[in-house]
N, C-alpha and C positions, 0 to 999 in steps of 0.2 A: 389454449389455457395454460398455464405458469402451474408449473409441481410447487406442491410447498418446498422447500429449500430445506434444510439439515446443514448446521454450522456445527466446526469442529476443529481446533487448533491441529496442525500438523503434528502425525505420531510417525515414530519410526519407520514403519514401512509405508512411509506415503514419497518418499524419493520421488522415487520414480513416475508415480500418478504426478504428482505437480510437476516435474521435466516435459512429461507429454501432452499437459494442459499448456503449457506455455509453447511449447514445439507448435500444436496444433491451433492457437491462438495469434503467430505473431510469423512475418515472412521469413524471418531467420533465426536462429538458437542465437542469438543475443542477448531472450532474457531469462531463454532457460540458463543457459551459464554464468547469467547476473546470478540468479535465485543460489545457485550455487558454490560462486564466488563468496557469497555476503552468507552465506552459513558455515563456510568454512572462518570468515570470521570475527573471532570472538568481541570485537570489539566494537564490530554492528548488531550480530546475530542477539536478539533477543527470544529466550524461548518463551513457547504461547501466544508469540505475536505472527506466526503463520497460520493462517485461515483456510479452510477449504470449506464449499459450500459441495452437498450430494443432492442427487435425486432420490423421494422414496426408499428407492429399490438402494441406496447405498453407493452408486455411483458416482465417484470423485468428479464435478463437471467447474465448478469455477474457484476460482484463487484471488486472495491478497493477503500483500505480505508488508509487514511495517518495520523497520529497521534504526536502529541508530546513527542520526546524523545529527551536525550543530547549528545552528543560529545566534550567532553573537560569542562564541565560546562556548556558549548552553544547551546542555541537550536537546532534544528533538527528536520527531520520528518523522520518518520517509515513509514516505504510503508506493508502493512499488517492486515489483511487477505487479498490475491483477491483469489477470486472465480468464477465460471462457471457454471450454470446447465449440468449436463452433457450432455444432448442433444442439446448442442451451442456449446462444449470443439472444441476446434481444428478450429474454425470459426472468429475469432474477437474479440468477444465481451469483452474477459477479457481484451486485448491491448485496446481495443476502452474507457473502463473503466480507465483501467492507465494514459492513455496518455491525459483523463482530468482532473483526479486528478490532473496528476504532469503539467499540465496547469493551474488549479487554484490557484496550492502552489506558481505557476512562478507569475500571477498575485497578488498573496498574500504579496510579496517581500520575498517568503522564498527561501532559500539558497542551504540548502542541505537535501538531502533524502537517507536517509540508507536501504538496503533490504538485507534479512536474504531469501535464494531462489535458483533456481535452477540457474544453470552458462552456459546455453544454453539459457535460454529464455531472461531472465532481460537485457543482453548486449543490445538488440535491441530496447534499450528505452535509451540505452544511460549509463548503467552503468558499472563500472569497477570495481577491485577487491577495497576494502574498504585500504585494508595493504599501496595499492598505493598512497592513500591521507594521508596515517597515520594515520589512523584509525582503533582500533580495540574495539575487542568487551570484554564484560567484562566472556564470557565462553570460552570453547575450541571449534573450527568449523573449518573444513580445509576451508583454506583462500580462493577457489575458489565462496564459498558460500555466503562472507557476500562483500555486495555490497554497492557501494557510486554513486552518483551521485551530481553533483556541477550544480544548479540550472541557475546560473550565474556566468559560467566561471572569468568573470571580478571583481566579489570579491573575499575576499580569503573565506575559510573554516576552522571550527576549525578543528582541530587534538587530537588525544587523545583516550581516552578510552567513548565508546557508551554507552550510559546505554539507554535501554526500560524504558517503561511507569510499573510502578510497578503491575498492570494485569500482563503482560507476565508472571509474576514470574520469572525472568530471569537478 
């Protein structure tokens, strides 16, 4: 049985809990030193847009995080790193994490959110293939991979080519 989940944007001392979510979530510090590359800076790091999802009891167990990237020249958000302890994986926590991210981006008045991810999981959040809004990315990825989401249907979305937050290296 799945704890109820506890969302909570990233406060000061939560460094280091999300470094260890992602250490213990992923085979190499890649995306914990992503996570910390793209907070040092200012030009992707948006505050309020790091999520952590707890157990109950208050325990920091899943992550995501949204950041500023473009589409067409036009803002954007990157959905990336999320992560999971592995002893939560397969329970919640990381969907309980997204789906307040991409409620704060909604409350934030942003638009649209790009994920570079698996094409099983992400759809369930509402995302579709990125080609479909016209959007692509600026590497090679079989298209089922890089994803869009339109925040508010009722505006439009830019088109074009994505570009990352220059961290990614990408």
């Amino acid at each position: 049985m799945s704890p109820s989940w506890i969302t909570r944007p990233e406060g000061a001392g939560d460094v280091a809990a999300i470094r260890d979510i992602n250490l213990a979530a992923f085979p190499t510090a890649y995306e914990a030193d992503l996570v910390e590359a793209l907070r040092a800076d200012p030009q992707a790091w948006l505050p309020g847009l790091s999520w952590l999802s707890e157990t109950p009891g208050g325990e920091p167990a899943g992550y995501a995080l949204l950041t500023r990237c473009h589409v067409g020249g036009e803002p954007a958000l990157a959905l990336g790193p999320c992560a999971v302890l592995p002893e939560h994986q397969r329970r919640g926590a990381g969907g309980a994490a997204i789906r307040a991210a991409l409620d704060a981006a909604r409350e934030r008045g942003e638009n649209l959110v790009v994920v570079l991810g698996h094409a099983e999981y992400y759809p369930r959040f509402g995302f579709t293939t990125a080609s479909g809004h016209g959007i692509r990315p600026t590497f090679d990825v079989e298209d089922k991979y890089m994803m869009a989401l339109a925040l508010d249907p009722e505006r439009p979305i830019p088109t074009g080519l994505m570009r990352y937050a220059s961290a990614f290296g990408i």
